[in-house]
C-alpha positions as CSV (number, residue, x, y, z in Angstrom):
1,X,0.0,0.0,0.0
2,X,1.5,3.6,-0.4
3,X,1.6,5.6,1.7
4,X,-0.6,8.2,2.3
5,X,-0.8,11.5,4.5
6,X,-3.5,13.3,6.2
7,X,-3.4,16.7,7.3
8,X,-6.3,18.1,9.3
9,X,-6.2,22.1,10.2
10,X,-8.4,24.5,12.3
11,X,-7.7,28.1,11.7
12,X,-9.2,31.2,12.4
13,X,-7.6,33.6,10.3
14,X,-6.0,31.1,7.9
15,X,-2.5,31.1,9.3
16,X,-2.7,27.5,10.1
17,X,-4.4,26.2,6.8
18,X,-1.6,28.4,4.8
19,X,1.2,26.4,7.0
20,X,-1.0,23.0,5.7
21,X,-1.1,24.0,2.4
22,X,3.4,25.0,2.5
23,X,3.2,20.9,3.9
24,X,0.8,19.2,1.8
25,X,3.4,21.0,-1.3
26,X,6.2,19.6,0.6
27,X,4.9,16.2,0.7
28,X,3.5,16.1,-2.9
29,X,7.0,17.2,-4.0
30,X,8.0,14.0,-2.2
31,X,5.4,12.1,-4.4
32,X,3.6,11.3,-1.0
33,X,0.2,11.6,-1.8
34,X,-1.7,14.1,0.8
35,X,-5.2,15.2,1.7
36,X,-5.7,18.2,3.3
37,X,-9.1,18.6,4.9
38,X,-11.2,21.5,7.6
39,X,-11.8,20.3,10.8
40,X,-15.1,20.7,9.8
41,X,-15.4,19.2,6.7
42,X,-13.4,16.0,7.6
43,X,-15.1,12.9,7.6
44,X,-12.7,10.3,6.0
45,X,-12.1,7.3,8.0
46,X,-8.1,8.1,9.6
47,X,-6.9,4.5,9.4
48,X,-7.0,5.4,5.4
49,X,-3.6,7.2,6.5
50,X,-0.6,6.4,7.8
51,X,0.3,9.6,9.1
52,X,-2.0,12.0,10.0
53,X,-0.8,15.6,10.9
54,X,-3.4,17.9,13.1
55,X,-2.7,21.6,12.5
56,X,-4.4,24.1,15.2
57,X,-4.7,28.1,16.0
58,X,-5.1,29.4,19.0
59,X,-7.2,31.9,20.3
60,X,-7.6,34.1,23.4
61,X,-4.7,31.0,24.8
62,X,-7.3,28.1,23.8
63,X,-7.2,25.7,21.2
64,X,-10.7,25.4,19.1
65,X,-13.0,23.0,21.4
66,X,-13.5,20.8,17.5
67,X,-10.2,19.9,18.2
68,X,-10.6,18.4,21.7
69,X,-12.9,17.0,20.4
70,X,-11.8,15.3,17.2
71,X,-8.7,14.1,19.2
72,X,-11.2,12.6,22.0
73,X,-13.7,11.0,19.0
74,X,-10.1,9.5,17.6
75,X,-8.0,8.8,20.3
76,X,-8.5,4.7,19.9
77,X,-7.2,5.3,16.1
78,X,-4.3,7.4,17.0
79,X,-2.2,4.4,18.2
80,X,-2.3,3.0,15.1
81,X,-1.4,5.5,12.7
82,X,1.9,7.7,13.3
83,X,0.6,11.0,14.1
84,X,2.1,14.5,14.7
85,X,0.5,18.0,16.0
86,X,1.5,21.7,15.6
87,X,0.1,24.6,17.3
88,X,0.0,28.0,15.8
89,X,0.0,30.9,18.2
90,X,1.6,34.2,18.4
91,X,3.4,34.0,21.8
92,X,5.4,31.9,19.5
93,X,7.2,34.6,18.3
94,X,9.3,35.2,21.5
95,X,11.8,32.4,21.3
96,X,11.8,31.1,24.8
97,X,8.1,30.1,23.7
98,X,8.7,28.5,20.1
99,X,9.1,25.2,21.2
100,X,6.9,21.9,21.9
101,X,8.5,22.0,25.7
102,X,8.5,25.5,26.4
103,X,5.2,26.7,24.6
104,X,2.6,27.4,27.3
105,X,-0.3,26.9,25.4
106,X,0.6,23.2,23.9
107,X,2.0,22.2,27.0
108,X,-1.3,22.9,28.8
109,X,-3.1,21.4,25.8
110,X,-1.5,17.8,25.8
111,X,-1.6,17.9,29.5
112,X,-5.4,18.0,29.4
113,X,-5.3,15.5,26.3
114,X,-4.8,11.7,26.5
115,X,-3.4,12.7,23.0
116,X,0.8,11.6,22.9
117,X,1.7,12.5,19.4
118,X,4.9,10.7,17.8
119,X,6.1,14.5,16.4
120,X,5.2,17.7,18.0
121,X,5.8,21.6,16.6
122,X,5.2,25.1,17.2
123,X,4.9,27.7,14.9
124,X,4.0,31.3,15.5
125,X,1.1,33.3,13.4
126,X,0.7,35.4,11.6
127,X,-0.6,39.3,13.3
128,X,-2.9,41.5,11.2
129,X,-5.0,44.0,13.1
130,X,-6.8,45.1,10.1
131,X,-8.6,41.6,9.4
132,X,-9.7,41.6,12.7
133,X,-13.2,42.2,14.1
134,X,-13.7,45.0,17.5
135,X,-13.7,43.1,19.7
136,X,-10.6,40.7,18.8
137,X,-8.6,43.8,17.6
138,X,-9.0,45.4,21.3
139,X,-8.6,41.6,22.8
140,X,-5.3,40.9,20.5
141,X,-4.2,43.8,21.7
142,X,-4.5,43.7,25.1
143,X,-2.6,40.5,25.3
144,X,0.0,41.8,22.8
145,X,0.6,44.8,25.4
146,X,0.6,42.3,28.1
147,X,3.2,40.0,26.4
148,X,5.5,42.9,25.1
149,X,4.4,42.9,21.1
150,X,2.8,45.2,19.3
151,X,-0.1,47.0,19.8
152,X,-0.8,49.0,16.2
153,X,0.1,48.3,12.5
154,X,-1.1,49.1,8.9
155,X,0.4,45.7,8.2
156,X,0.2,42.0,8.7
157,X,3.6,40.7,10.8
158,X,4.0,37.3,9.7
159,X,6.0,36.1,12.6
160,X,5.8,32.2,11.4
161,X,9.5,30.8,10.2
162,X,8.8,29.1,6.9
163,X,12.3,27.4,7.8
164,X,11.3,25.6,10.5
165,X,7.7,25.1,9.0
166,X,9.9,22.9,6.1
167,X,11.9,21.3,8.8
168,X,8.7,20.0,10.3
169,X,7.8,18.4,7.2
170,X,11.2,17.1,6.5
171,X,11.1,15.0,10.0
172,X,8.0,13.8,8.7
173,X,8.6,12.6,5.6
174,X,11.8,11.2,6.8
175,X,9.3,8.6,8.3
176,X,7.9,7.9,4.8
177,X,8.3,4.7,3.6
178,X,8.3,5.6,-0.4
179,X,7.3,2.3,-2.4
């Protein structure tokens, strides 16, 4: 059988799909076939992969509760398919944050999870004041003055390393077994 990837996102903004859509390229250049699939939309049967990559945004320091509870839904499937997470979050920009063992949010995420993933990642987001509505422009900011980043821009700061986003995929395809 060849193999076959899955990549499953939940995004707000569209950070996290765009770092799904820089994977699924990766992968495909690989000539590893790859599905990439919503949250929402996904209702494919996982033991069709054997690798299957969860993508997920955070907002106001909480994953989306779809996410908990795809994971929950799946767990029993998990241990049979190699699997990997990344989270997507903007106190990822400071540097004693961008990692799976020093990134608040993931660390409280898989602590409340029965979810052990074989490869784990962090990437930051992507920060664009304009796209946002009131009320998460003055929330975004008021967690952006509380962390030290910034409060006002005109433009998007993409704070997400496209390095280490290919790096990810690398370690993963590394695990490919190409037939």
């Amino acid at each position: 059988m060849a193999q076959k990837i899955g990549i499953i996102y939940s995004s707000v903004d569209g950070q996290t799909k765009k770092i799904c859509e820089k994977l699924k390229t990766l992968f495909e250049d690989k000539k590893i076939e790859t599905n990439l699939y919503s949250i929402d939309t996904f209702n494919d049967d996982l033991l069709d992969f054997n690798t299957l990559i969860i993508g997920a945004s955070i907002r106001y320091g909480k994953h989306h509760h779809k996410v908990s509870k795809f994971i929950e839904k799946n767990i029993s499937k998990f241990h049979k398919i190699q699997t990997a997470f990344f989270s997507v979050n903007l106190v990822a920009r400071n540097e004693d944050k961008n990692a799976p063992n020093t990134n608040p949010y993931l660390i409280k995420f898989l602590k409340n999870s029965n979810f052990k993933p074989d490869i784990l990642e962090v990437f930051a987001g992507k920060l664009d004041y304009k796209s946002y509505s009131i009320i998460d422009k003055l929330m975004i900011k008021l967690i952006m003055r509380l962390t030290h980043g910034p409060t006002s821009s005109n433009t998007p700061i993409e704070y997400t390393d496209w390095t280490r986003v290919n790096n990810f995929g690398l370690r993963i395809s590394k695990t490919i077994k190409l037939e």
